[in-house]
C-alpha positions as CSV (number, residue, x, y, z in Angstrom):
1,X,-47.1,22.3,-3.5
2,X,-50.9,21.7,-4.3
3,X,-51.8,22.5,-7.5
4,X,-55.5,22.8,-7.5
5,X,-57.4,25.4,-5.7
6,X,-60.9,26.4,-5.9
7,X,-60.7,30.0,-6.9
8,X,-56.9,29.9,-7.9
9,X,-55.6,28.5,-11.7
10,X,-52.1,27.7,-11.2
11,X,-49.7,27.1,-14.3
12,X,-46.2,26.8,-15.3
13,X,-45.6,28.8,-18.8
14,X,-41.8,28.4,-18.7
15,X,-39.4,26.2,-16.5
16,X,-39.1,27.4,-13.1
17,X,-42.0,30.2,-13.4
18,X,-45.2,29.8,-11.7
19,X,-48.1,31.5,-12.7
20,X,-50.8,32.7,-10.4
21,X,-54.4,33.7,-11.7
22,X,-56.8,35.1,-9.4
23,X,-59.7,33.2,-10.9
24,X,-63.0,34.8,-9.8
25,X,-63.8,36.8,-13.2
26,X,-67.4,36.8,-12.3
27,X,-66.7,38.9,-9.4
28,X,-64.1,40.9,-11.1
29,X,-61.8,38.5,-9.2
30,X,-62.6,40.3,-6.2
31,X,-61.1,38.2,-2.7
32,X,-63.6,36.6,-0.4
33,X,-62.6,34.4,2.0
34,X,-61.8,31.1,0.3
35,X,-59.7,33.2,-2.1
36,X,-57.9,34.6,1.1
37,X,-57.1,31.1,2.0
38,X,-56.2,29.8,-1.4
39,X,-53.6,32.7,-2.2
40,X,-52.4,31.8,1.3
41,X,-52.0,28.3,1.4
42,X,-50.5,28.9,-2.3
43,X,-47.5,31.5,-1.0
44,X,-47.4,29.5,2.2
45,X,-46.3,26.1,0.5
46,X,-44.0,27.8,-2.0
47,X,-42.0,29.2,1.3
48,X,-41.9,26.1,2.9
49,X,-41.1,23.5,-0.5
50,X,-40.7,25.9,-3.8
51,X,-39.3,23.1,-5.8
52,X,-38.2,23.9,-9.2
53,X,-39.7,27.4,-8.9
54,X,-37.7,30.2,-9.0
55,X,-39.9,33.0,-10.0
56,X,-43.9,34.1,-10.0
57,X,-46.3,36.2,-12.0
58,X,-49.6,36.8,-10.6
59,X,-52.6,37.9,-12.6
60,X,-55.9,38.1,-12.8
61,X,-58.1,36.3,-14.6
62,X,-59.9,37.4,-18.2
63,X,-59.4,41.2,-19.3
64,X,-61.3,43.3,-17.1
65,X,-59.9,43.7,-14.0
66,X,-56.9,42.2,-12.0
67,X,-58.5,42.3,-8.7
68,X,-61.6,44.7,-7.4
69,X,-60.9,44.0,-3.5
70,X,-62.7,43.0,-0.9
71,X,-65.9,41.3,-2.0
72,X,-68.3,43.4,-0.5
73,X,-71.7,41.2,-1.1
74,X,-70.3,38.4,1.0
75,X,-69.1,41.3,3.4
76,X,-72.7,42.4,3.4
77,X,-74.1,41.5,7.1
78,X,-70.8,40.8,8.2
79,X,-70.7,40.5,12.7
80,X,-67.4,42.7,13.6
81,X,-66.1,39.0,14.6
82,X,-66.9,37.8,11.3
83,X,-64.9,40.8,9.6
84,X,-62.2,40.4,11.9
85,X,-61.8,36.7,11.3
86,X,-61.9,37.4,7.4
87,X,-59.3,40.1,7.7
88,X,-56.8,38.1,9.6
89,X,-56.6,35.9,6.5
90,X,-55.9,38.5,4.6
91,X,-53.4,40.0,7.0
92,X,-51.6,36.5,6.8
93,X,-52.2,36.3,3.2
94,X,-50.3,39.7,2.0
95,X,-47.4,38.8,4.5
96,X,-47.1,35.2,2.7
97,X,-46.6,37.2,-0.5
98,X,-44.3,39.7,0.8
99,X,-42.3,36.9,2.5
100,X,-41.9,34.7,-0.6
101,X,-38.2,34.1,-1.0
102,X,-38.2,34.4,-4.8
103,X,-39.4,37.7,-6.9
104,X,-43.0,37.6,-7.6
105,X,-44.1,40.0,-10.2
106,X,-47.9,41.5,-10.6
107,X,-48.9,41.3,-14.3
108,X,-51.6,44.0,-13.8
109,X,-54.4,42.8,-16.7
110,X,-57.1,45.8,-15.4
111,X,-58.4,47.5,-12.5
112,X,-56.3,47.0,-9.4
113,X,-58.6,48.4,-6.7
114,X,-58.4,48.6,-2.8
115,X,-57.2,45.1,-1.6
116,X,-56.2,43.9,-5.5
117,X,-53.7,47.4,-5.5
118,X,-52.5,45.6,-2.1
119,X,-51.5,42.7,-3.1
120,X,-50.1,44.0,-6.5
121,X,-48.0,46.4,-4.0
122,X,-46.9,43.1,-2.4
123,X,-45.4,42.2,-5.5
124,X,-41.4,42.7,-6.4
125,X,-43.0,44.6,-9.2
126,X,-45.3,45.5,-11.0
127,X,-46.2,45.5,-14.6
128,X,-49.9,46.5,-16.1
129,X,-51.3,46.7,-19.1
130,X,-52.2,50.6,-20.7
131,X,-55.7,51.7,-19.6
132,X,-55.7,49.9,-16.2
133,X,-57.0,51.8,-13.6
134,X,-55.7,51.7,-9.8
135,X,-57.2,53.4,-6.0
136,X,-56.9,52.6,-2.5
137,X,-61.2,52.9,-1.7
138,X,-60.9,52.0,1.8
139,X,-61.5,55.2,3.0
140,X,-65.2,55.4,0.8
141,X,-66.4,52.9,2.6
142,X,-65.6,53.2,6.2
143,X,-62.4,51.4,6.7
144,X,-58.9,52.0,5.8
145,X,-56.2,49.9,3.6
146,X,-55.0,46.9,6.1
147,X,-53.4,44.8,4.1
148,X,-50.4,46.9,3.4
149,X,-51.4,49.8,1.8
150,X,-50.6,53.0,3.7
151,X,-47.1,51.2,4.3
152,X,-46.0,49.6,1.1
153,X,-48.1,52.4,-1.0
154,X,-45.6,55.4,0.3
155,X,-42.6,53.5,0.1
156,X,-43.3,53.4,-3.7
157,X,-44.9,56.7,-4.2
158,X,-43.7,59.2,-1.8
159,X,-45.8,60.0,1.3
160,X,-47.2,63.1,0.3
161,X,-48.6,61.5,-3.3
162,X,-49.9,57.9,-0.9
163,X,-51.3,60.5,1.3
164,X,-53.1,62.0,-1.5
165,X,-54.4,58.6,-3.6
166,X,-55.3,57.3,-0.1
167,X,-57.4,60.0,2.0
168,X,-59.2,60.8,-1.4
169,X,-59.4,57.1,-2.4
170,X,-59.9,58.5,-5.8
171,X,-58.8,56.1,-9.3
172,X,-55.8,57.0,-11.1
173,X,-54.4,55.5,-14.4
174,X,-51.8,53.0,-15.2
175,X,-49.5,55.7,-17.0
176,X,-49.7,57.9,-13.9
177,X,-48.6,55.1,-11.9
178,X,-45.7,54.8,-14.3
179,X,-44.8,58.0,-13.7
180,X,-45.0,58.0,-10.0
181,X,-42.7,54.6,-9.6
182,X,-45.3,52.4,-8.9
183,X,-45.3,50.7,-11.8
184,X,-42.4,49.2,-13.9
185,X,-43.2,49.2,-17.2
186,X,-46.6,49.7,-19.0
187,X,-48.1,46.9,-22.0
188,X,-50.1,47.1,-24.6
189,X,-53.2,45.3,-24.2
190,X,-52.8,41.5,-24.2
191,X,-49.2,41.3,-23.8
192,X,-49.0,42.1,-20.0
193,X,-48.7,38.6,-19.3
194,X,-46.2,37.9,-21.7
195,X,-44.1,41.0,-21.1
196,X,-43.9,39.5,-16.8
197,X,-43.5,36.3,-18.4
198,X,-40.2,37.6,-20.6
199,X,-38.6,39.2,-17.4
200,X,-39.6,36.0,-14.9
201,X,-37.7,33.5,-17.7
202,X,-35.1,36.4,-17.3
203,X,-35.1,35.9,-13.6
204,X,-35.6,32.3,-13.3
205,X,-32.3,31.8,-15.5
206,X,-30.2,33.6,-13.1
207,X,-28.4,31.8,-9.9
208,X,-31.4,31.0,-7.4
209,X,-30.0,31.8,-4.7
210,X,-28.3,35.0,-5.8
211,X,-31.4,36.2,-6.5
212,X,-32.8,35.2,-3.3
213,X,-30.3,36.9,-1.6
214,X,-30.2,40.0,-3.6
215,X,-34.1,40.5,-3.1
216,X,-33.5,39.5,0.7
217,X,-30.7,42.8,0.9
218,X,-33.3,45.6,-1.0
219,X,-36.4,44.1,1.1
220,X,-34.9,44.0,4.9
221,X,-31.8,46.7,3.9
222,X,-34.2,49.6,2.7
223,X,-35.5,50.8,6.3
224,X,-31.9,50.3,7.7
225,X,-29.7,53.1,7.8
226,X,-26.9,53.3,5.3
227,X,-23.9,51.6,7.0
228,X,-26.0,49.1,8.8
229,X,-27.8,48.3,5.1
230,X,-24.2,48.0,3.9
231,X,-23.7,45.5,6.6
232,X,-26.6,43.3,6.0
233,X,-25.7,43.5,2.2
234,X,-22.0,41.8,2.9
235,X,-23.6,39.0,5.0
236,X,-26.1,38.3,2.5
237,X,-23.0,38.6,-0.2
238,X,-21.2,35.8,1.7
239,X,-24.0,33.4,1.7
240,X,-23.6,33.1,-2.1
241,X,-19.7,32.4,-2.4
242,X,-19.1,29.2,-1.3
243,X,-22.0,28.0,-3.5
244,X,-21.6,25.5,-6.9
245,X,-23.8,28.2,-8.7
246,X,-20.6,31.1,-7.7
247,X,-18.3,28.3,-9.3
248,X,-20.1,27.7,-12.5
249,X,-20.7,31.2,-13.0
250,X,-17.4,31.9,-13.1
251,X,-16.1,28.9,-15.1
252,X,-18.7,29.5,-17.6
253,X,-17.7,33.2,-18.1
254,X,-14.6,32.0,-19.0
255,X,-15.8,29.4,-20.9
256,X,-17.8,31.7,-23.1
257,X,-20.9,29.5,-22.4
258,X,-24.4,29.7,-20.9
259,X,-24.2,28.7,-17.1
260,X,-26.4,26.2,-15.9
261,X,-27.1,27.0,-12.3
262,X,-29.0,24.1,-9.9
263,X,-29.5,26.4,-6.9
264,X,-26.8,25.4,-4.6
């Protein structure tokens, strides 16, 4: 995958972790378009050809904010067509997230507002530093969330508590968001990024394609019915037995050694 993008910084802090940093700190790394195409083509290319990469953190860059949104002063003057055309971008880009094979964790640095608590919500997970603040605004200004919100949103809050964050498109805080599911686990300040970096190296250590199938059984099982989740669990469970990673698992345990998996 490309490794240079104009409002992207992309790194590897451990082996087989990716890190993602919105990079407009200027603009409270708020998404205009070329951002909307950079976090696409990023997610995009990791579908098609991850490589070595087996897990993702994304952040945001410097220690104010994670991601405001929608920049509105390039919105400003906007033609309906023009708004449209942006959006679909951003439609395409949330889905790329949600559809990345391997678990992709927020590290939630500071605020996490309207389209930024989207694509945080995209996430496998989230994990924010204390004092960060979160809301779904869309509602302030005319529009409603379309990148996810009012679907992803209730799925991790309960639909009475989405309903209330998202009509009133008031803020809340990072520990109520803890307390409401939302949010994993909450970091003192400067350690967010370490803290999703601990439980990536966690997850990047584990048998790749285990993983993959595990988070492909929650994400496609949840809206299923029990027995037909049950189902769908077993024929993901089958794709990872007649793999070399099963075997070494198994010979390591009894080994009483580290296994090394290779993600076949």
């Amino acid at each position: 995958m490309r490794e240079t993008y104009e409002t992207l910084a992309l790194d590897r802090p451990a082996e087989h972790v990716l890190k993602v940093t919105l990079n407009r700190p200027d603009a409270a790394n708020a998404f205009n378009t070329q951002m909307g195409r950079d976090v696409l083509a990023a997610f995009e290319s990791l579908i098609a050809d991850p490589g070595a990469v087996r897990s993702v953190i994304v952040t945001g860059a410097g220690d104010r904010a994670f991601c405001a949104g929608g920049d509105l002063k390039e919105r400003n003057g906007m033609t309906d067509a023009q708004w449209g055309a942006q959006h679909l971008i951003f439609e395409r880009m949330i889905r790329a997230v949600i559809d990345c094979p391997f678990p992709v964790i927020a590290a939630v640095n500071g605020a996490a507002f309207a389209g930024g608590l989207e694509i945080a919500l995209g996430c496998d997970f989230i994990y924010a530093v204390r004092g960060a603040r979160f809301a779904l605004t869309e509602v302030t200004l005319g529009i409603m969330p379309g990148a996810g919100g009012t679907q992803m949103l209730p799925r991790a809050v309960g639909e009475r508590r989405a309903k209330e964050i998202i009509l009133t498109g008031r803020p809340f805080t990072a520990e109520e968001a803890l307390e409401w599911g939302m949010v994993n686990r909450l970091c003192e300040p400067g350690k967010v990024v370490e803290e999703a970096l601990a439980a990536a190296k966690t997850i990047a250590a584990n048998a790749p394609i285990s993983v993959r199938q595990a988070k492909h059984s929650i994400h496609h099982g949840l809206p299923m019915s029990l027995r037909d989740g049950m189902l769908f669990e077993i024929e993901a469970y089958n794709r990872t037995v007649p793999t070399e990673d099963r075997r070494e698992g198994i010979k390591a345990f009894n080994e009483k050694r580290k296994p090394v998996f290779k993600g076949r």
